[in-house]
C-alpha positions as CSV (number, residue, x, y, z in Angstrom):
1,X,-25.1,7.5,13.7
2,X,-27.1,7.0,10.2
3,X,-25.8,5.0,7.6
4,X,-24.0,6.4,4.7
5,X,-25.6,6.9,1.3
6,X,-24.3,4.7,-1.6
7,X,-23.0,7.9,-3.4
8,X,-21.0,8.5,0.4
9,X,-19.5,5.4,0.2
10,X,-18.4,5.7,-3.3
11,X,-16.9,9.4,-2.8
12,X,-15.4,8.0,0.9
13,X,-13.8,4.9,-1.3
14,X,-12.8,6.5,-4.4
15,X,-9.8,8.1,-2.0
16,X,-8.1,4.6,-2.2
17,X,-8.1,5.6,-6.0
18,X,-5.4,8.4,-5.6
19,X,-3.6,6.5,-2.8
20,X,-2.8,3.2,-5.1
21,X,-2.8,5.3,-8.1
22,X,0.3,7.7,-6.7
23,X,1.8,4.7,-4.8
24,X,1.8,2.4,-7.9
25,X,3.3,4.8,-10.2
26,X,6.2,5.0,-7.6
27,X,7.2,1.6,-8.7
28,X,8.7,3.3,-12.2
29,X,11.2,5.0,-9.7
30,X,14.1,2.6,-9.4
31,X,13.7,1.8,-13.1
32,X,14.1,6.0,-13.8
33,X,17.4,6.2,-11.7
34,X,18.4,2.8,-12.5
35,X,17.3,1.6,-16.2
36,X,18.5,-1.9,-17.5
37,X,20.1,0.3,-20.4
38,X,18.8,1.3,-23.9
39,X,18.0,5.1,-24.7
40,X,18.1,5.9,-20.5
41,X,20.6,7.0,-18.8
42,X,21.1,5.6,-15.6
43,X,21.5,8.5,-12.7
44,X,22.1,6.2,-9.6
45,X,23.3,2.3,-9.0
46,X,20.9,0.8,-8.5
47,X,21.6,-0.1,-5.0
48,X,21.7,3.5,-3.9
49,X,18.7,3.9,-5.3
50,X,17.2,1.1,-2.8
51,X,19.4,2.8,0.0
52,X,17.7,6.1,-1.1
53,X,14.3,4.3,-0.8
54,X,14.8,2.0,2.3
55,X,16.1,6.1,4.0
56,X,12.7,7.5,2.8
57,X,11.1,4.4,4.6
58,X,13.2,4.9,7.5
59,X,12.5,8.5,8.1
60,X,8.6,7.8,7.4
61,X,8.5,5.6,9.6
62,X,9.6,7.8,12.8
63,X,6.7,10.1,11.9
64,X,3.7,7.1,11.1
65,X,2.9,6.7,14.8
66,X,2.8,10.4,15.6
67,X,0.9,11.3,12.2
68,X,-1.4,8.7,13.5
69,X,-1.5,10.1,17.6
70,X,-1.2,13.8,16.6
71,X,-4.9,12.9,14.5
72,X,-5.9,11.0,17.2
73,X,-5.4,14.0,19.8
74,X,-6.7,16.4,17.4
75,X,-10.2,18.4,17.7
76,X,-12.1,20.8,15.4
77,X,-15.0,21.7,14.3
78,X,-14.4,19.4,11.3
79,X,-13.1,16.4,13.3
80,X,-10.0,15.1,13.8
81,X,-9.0,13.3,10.4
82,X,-10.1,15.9,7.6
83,X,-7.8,18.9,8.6
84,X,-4.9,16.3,7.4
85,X,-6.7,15.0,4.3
86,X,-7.2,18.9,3.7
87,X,-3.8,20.4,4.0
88,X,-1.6,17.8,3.2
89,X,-2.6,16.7,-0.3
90,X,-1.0,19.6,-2.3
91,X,2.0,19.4,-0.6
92,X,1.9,15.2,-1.5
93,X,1.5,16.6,-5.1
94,X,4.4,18.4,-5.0
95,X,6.9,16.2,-3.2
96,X,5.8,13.4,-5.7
97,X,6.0,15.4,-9.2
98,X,9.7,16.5,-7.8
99,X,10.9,12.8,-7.4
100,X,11.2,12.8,-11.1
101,X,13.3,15.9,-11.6
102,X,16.7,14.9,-10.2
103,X,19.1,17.5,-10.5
104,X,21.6,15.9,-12.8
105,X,21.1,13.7,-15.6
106,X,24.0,11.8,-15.5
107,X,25.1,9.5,-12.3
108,X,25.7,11.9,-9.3
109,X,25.7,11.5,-5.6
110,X,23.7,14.7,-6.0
111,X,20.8,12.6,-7.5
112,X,21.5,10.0,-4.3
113,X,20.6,13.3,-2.2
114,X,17.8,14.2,-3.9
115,X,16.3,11.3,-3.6
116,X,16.7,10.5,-0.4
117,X,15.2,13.7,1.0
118,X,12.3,14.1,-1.7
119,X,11.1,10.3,-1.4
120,X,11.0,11.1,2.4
121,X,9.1,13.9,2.5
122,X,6.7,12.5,-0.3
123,X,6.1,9.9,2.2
124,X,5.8,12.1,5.3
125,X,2.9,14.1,3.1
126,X,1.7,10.4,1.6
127,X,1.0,9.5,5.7
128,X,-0.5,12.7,6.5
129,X,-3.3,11.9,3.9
130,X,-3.9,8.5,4.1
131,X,-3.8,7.8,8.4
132,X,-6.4,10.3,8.9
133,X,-8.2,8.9,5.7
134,X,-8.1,5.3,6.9
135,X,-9.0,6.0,10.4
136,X,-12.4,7.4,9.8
137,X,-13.5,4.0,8.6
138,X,-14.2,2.6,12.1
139,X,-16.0,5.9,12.9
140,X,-18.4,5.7,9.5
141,X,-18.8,1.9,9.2
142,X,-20.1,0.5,12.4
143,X,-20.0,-3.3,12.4
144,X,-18.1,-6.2,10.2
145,X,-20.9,-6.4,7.3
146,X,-20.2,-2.9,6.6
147,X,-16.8,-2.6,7.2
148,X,-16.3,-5.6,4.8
149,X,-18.4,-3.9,2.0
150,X,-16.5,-0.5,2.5
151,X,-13.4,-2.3,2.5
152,X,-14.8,-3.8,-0.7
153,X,-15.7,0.0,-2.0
154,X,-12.3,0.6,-1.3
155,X,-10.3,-2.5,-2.1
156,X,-12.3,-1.6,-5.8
157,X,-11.4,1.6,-6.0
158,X,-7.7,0.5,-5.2
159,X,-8.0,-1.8,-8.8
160,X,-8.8,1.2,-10.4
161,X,-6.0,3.2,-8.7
162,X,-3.7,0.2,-9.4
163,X,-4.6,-0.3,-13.1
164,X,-4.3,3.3,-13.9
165,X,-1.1,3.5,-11.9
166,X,-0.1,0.1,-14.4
167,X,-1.5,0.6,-17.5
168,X,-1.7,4.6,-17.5
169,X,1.4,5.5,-16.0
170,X,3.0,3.4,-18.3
171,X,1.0,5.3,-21.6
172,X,2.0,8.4,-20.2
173,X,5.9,7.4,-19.7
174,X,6.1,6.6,-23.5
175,X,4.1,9.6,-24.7
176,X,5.1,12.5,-22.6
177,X,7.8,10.9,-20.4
178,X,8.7,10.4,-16.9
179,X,7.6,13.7,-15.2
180,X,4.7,14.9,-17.5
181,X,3.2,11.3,-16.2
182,X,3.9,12.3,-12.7
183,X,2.0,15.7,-13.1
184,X,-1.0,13.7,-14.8
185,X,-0.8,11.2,-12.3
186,X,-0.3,13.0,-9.5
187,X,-3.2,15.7,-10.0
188,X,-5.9,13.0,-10.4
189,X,-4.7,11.6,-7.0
190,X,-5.3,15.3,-5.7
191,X,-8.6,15.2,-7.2
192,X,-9.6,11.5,-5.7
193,X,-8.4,12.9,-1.8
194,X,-10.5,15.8,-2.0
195,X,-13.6,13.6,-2.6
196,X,-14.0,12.0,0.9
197,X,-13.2,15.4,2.4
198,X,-17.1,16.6,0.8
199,X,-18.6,13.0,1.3
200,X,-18.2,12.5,4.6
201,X,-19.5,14.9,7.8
202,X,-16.6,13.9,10.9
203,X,-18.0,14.0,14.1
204,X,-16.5,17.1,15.5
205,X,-15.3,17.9,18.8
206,X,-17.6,16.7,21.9
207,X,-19.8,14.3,19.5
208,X,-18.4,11.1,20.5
209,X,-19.4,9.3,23.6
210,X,-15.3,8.4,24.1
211,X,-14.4,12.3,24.4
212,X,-16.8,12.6,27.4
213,X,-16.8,11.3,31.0
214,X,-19.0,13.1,33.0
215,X,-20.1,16.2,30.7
216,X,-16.5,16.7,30.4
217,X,-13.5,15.9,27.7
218,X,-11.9,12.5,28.0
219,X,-7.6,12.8,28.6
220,X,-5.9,11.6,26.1
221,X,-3.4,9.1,25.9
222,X,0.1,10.9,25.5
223,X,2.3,9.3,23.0
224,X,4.5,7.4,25.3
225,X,1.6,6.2,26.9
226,X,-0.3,5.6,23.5
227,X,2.6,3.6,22.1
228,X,3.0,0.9,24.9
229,X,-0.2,0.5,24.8
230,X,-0.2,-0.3,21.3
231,X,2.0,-3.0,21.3
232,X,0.3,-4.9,24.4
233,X,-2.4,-5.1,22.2
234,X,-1.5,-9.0,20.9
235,X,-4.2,-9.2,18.3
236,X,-2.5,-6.3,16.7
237,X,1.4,-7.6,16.8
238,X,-0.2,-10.8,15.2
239,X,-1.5,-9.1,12.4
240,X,1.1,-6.7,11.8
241,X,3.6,-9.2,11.7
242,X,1.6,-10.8,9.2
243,X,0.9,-8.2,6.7
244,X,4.2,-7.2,6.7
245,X,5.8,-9.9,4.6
246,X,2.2,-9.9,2.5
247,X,2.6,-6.6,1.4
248,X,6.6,-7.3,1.2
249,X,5.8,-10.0,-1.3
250,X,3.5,-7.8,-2.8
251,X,5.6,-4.9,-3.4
252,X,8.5,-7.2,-4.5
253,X,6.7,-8.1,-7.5
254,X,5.7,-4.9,-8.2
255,X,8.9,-3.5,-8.4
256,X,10.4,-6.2,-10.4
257,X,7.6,-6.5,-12.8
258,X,9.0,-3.8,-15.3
259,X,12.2,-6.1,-15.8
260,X,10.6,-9.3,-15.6
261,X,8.3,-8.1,-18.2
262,X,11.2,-6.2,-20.4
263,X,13.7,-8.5,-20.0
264,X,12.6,-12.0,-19.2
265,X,9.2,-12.0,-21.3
266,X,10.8,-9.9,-24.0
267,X,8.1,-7.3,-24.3
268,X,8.3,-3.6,-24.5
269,X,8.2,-1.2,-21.5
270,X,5.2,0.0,-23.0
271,X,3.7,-3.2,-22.3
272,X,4.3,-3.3,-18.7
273,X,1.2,-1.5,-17.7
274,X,-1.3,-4.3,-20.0
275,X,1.0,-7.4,-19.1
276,X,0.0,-6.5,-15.0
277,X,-3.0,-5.3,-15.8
278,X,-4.5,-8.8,-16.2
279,X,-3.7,-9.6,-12.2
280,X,-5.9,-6.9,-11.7
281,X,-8.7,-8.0,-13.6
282,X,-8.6,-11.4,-12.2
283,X,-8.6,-9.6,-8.4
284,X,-11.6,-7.7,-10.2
285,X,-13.5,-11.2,-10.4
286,X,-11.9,-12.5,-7.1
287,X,-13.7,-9.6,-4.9
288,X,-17.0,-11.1,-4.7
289,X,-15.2,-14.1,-3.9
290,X,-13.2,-12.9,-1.0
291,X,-16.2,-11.2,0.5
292,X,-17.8,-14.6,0.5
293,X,-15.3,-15.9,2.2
294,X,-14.7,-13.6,5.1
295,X,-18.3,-13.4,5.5
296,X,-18.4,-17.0,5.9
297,X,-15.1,-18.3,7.3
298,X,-14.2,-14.4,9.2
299,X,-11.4,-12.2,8.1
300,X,-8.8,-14.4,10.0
301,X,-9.6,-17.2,7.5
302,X,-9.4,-15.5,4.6
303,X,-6.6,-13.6,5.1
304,X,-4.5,-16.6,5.6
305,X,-6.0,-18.1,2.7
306,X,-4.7,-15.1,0.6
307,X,-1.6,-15.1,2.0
308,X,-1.1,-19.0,1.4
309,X,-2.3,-18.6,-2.1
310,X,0.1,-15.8,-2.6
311,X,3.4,-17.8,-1.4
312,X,2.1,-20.0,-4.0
313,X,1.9,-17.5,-6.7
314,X,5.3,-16.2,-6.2
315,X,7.5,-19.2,-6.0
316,X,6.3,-19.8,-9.4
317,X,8.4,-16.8,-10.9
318,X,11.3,-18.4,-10.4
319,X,10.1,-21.3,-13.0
320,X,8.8,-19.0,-15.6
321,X,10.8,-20.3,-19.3
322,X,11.0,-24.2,-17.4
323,X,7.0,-24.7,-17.6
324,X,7.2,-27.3,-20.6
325,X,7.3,-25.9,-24.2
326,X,4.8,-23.0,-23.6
327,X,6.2,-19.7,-25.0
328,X,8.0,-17.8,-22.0
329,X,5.4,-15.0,-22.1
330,X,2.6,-16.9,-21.6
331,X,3.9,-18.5,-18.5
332,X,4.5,-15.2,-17.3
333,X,1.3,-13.8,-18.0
334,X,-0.2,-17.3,-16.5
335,X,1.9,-16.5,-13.4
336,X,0.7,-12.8,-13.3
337,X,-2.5,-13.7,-14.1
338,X,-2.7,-15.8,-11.0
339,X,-1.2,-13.1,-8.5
340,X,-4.8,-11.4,-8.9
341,X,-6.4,-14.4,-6.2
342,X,-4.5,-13.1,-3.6
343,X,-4.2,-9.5,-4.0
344,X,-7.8,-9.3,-4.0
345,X,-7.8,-10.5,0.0
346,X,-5.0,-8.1,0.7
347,X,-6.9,-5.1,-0.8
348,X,-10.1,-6.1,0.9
349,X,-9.5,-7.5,4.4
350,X,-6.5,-5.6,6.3
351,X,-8.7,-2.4,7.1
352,X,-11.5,-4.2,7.9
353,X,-9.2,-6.4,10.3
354,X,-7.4,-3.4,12.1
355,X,-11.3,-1.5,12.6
356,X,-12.0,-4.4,14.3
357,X,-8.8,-4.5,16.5
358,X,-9.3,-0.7,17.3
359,X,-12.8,-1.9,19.0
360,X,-11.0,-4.3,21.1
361,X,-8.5,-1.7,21.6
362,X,-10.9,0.4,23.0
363,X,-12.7,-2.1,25.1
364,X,-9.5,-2.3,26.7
365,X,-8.4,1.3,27.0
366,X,-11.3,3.5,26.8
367,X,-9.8,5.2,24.3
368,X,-10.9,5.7,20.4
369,X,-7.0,5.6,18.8
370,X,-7.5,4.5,15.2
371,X,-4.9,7.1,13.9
372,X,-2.4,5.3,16.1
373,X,-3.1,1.5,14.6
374,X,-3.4,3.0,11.2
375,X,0.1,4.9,11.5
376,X,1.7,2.1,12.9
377,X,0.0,0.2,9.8
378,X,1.5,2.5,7.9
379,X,4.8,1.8,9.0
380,X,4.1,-1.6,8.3
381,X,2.9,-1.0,4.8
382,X,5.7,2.1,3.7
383,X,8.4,-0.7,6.0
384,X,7.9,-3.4,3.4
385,X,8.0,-0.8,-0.1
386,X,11.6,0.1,1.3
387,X,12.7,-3.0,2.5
388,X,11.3,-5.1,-1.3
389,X,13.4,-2.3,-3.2
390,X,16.8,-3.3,-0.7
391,X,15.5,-6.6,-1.5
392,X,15.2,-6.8,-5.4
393,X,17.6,-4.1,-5.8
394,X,20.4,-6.7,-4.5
395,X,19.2,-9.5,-6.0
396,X,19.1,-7.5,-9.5
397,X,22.1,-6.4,-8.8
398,X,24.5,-9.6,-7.3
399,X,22.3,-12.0,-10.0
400,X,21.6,-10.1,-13.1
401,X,18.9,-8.0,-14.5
402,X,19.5,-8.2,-17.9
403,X,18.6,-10.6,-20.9
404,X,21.3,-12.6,-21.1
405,X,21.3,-13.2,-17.2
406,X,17.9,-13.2,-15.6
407,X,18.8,-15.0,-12.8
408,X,18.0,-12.1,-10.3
409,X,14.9,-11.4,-11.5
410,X,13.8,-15.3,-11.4
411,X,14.6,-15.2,-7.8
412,X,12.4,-12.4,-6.7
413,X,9.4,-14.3,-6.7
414,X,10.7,-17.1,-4.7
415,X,12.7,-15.7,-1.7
416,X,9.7,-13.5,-1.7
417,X,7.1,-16.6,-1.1
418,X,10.0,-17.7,1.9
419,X,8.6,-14.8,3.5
420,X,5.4,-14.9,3.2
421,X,5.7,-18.4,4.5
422,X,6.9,-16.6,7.7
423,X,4.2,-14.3,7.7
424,X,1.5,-17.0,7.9
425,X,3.2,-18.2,11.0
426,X,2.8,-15.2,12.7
427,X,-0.4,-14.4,12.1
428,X,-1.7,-17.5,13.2
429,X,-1.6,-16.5,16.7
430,X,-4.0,-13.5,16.1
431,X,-7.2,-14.7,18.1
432,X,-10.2,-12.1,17.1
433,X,-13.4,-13.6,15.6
434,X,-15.7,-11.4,13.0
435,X,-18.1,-9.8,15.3
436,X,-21.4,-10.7,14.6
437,X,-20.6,-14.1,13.6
């Protein structure tokens, strides 16, 4: 297969854009249903509002892994991923500008209900777009070299998407408001999915070597089959059970970062998008760094390294105003500042990790299934968004999340890191080396 041409990769990667971009601006949900107080009026508790969330998650996940085998199954004449790309970004649009239109504005179990059904199909529609967009990165990037720079393309792309999602979202809250911010967000993420879909050419039905056996199509898998195995695939369960309490920890800041910064630093929620946007400048200048790294030590390596670095990071939340006599919001934007290190391994390195499982996978199957490894990813990924917002939605709520009592949102970062901690201990049984190495 010939390589792809810079402007390729750049369209290919600039999808990430719209996927961190639409995911990022999520994390203003729980503080639109549940605001600390001030001119907002709060339309849920805030632990429905997790409930509502960790539902979504619940839901999402039954329909990852067959998102993922259903693309995997699939054939056209335009492949088997861009269909889904194609057809399901409008409807992701719409499900996430309707998040932010509740149907009462005061506190209603109506509003529970709305929630609950829109975030889920929001991220039914969210995994129809990015499985199929994330499994054609084995197919387009043959070997770890250029699978680590496409991750790279995409992990950069993902800073953009992240520091709009931060800094913009947050502009367009205070100027226009909640949901003209979710239209503005939202149709740039529609324009950023389409991109890929007129980079890249799919191999289309009968190209691939895997869908033949004798001049005739391959069988597929079905999904029971497909599933099982899936999880007999060790380097896999190692890695997923690793990533899980990453992007937990991850997440968990994210979503507590608009009180931490309001009501711990003192700043305004304007500021919320600036304040964070220095952790992504500093995994800006960590990227080169990382790719070092994995070239040199393999993914494995670095990915521990990230996720040590992280657990770090986060137990220092919990001492931010008991650094020494350093103004408060300078040892939060110290701490914040910091969190960039490791975020810059988890945006590069996981995709790059699971293209190399899917060619093990296949060495032991015969099958290409990188829909089904991304969707269980998936699962993975949407698993610990639901499970952070349960997470820091109790602590806020059984601590404090206000001013005068903080203690909630100091012990975020902390219980978080406890996790993470976990994580590394799982993933230190995954055994693949880079290829190539």
């Amino acid at each position: 297969m010939s390589k792809l041409t810079l402007a390729q990769k750049l369209m290919y990667g600039s999808g990430y854009l719209g996927i961190m971009l639409i995911n990022t601006s999520l994390m203003w949900a729980m503080y639109f249903y549940a605001p600390p107080g001030g001119s907002l009026k709060p339309l849920l508790p805030i632990k429905l509002f997790g409930l509502a969330m960790l539902g979504g998650r619940i839901f999402d996940a039954l329909t990852d892994s067959l998102v993922g085998h259903w693309s995997d199954r699939t054939r056209t004449r335009w492949g088997r991923r861009i269909p889904f790309i194609v057809f399901a970004s409008l409807p992701l649009f719409i499900s996430f500008v309707l998040i932010w239109m509740p149907p009462s504005k005061e506190l209603s179990i109506l509003n529970f209900v709305w929630a609950a059904c829109i975030i889920s199909l929001f991220f039914f529609f969210f995994t129809c777009v990015i499985v199929p967009y994330l499994a054609l990165l084995p197919e387009i990037a043959e070997g770890s070299r250029e699978r680590i720079n496409l991750s790279a393309l995409q992990g950069l792309f993902s800073i953009v998407g992240l520091g709009i999602g931060m800094i913009g979202s947050s502009f367009l809250i205070g100027w226009k408001g909640f949901r003209w911010m979710s239209v503005i967000v939202g149709l740039v993420a529609l324009i950023s999915f389409y991109l890929p879909v007129i980079a890249v050419r799919e191999k289309s039905r009968g190209d691939r070597r895997e869908d033949l056996v004798g001049g005739r199509e391959s069988p597929a898998l079905k999904l029971k089959e497909a599933l099982v195995e899936t999880f007999r695939n060790k380097p896999f369960l190692s890695f997923i059970a690793g990533s899980l309490f990453f992007w937990f920890g991850f997440y968990t800041i994210l979503a507590n970062a608009p009180y931490l910064v309001t009501e711990v630093m003192g700043r305004d929620l304007s500021e919320v998008g600036k304040i964070l946007g220095v952790s992504l400048l500093v995994a800006a200048v960590f990227f080169p760094f990382m790719i070092r790294l994995s070239r040199k030590k393999g993914k494995r390596f670095a990915f521990l390294f990230s996720m040590s670095l992280f657990a770090i990071v986060l137990s220092l939340v919990g001492l931010i105003g008991r650094l020494g006599p350093v103004p408060i919001f300078y040892q939060g934007m110290v701490v914040i500042g910091l969190a960039g290190a490791p975020i810059a391994g988890l945006l590069i390195l996981p995709h790059a990790i699971i293209a190399d499982i899917t060619d093990y996978d296949e060495k032991r199957t015969g099958c290409r299934r990188e829909g089904m490894y991304f969707g269980i990813y998936g699962i993975v990924l949407k698993s610990a968004i639901g499970l952070s917002s349960v997470f820091v939605g109790f602590l806020l709520h059984h601590f404090g999340y206000t001013q005068a009592n903080p203690l909630g949102i100091l012990l975020c970062g902390p219980l978080a890191a406890v996790f993470i901690l976990l994580g590394i201990f799982l993933f230190l049984r995954y055994p693949l080396t880079d290829p190539g190495r």
